[in-house]
C-alpha positions in Angstrom: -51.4 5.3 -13.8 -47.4 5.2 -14.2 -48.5 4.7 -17.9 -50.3 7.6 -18.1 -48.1 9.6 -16.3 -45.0 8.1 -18.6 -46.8 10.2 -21.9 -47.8 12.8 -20.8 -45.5 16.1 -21.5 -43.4 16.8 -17.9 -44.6 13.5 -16.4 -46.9 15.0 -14.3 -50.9 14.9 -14.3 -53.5 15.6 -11.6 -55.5 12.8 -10.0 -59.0 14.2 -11.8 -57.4 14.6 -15.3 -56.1 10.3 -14.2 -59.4 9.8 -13.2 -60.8 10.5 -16.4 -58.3 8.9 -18.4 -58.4 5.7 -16.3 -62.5 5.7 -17.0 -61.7 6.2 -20.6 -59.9 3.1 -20.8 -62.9 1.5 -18.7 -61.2 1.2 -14.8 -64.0 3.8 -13.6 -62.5 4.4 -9.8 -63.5 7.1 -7.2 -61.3 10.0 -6.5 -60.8 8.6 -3.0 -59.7 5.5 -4.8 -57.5 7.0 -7.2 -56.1 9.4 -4.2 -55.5 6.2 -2.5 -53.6 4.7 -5.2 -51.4 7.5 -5.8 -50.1 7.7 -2.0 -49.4 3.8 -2.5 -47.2 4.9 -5.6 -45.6 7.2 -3.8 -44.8 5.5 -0.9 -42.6 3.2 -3.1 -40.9 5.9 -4.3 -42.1 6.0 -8.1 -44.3 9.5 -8.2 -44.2 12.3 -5.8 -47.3 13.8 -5.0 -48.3 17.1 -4.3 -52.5 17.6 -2.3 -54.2 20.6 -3.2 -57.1 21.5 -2.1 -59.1 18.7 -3.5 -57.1 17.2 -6.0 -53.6 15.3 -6.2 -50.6 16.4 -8.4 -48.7 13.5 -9.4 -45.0 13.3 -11.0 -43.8 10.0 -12.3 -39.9 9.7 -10.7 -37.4 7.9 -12.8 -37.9 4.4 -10.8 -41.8 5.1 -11.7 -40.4 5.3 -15.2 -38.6 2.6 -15.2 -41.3 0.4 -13.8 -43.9 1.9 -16.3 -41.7 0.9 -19.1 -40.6 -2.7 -18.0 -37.6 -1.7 -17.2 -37.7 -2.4 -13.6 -39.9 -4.9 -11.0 -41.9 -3.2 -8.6 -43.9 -5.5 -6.2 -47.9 -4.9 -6.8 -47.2 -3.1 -10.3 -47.9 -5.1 -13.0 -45.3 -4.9 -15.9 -46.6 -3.9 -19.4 -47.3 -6.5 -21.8 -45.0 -6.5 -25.4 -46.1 -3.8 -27.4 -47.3 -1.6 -24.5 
């Protein structure tokens, strides 16, 4: 998700457009699922997110950044690979 979030234009996306992203690139997860992993993100601090009524807007902070582009080690985010 902090992948996603890192390209697209203002960072921000919300949690049905990362749904069907995620499913594009075959992680097919629930919207409870991906709601739950967005308040796990921002709990360490690397999106903010905002509940509408039955979505989740999600911005990618610069530690989110950071961790989506190596640049930092988050415990239970995996780093990108080389050439991600």
């Amino acid at each position: 998700m902090l992948r996603l979030l890192a390209e697209v234009e203002g960072y921000e996306a919300n949690s049905s457009v990362l749904q069907s992203a995620l499913a594009s690139f075959g992680h097919t997860m629930s919207r409870d699922s991906v709601h739950t992993e967005l308040a796990w993100l921002a709990e360490q601090g690397l999106i903010t997110s905002t509940p509408m009524v039955t979505i989740v807007v999600a911005k990618l902070t610069a530690r989110g950044l950071d961790a989506a582009q190596g640049h930092a080690t988050v415990p239970g985010v995996k780093r990108p690979g080389p050439g991600a």
